[in-house]
C-alpha positions as CSV (number, residue, x, y, z in Angstrom):
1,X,-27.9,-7.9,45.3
2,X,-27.2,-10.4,48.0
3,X,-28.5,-11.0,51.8
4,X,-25.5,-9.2,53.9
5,X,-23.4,-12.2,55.2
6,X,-24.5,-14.6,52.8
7,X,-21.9,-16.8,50.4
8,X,-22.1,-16.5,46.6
9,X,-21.9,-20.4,45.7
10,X,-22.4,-20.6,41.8
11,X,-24.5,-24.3,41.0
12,X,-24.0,-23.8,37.0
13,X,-21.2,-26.8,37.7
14,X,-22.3,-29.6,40.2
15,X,-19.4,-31.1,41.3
16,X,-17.9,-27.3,42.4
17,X,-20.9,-26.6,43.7
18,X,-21.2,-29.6,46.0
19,X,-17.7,-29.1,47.1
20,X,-17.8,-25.8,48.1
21,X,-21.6,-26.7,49.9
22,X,-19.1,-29.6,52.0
23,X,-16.5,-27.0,52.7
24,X,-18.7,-24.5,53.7
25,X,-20.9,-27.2,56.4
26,X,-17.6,-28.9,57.7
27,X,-16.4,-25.1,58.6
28,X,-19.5,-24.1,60.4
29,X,-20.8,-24.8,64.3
30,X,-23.2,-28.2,64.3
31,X,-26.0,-26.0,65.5
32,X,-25.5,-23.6,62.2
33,X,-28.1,-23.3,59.6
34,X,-27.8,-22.9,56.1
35,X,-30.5,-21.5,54.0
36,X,-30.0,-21.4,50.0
37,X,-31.6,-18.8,48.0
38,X,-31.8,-17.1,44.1
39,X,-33.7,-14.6,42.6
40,X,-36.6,-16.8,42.4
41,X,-36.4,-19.3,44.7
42,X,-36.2,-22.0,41.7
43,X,-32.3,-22.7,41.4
44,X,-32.0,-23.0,45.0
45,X,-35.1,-25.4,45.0
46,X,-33.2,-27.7,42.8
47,X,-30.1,-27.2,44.5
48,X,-31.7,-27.8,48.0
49,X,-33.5,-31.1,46.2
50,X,-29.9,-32.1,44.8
51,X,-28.0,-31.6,48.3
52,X,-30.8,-34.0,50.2
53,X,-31.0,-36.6,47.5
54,X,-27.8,-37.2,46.0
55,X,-25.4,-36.0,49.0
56,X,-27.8,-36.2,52.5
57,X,-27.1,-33.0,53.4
58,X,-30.5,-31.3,54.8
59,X,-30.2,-27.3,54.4
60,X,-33.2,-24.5,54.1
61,X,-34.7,-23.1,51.4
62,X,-36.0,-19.0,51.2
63,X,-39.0,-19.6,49.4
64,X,-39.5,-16.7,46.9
65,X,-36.3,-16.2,46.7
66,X,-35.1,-12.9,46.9
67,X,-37.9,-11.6,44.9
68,X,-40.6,-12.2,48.0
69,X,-37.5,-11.1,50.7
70,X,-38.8,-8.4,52.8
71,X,-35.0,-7.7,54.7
72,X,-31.8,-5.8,54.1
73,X,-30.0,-6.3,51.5
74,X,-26.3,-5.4,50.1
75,X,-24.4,-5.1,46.5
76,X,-22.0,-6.9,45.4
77,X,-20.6,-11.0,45.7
């Protein structure tokens, strides 16, 4: 299950993960925000951590993940 519109960007490799985090930003509108989220709300704690740290980029976190998210919802990647 997936928030409809949302991107499926796998973190399991770093380097891909970062790179397809760049592509995605650099093809957005500056005013754009972009909001991570997991099951959990742990992996894309970490990955939000990792994005500010390592790589200065500033982007949201859902806290709770998808297990606290109250709002529609689609199958599939």
């Amino acid at each position: 299950m997936r928030i409809p519109d949302a991107i499926n960007i796998n973190l399991e490799e770093e380097e891909a993960f970062v790179q397809a985090v760049r592509e995605l930003i650099d093809s957005l509108e500056e005013e754009a925000e972009v909001v991570l989220y997991c099951q959990s709300s742990f992996r894309s704690s970490y990955a939000q951590a990792l994005l500010a740290s390592r790589y200065g980029y500033e982007v949201g976190n859902l806290e709770g993940g998808l297990a606290l998210y109250q709002g529609p919802l689609v199958r599939g990647q």
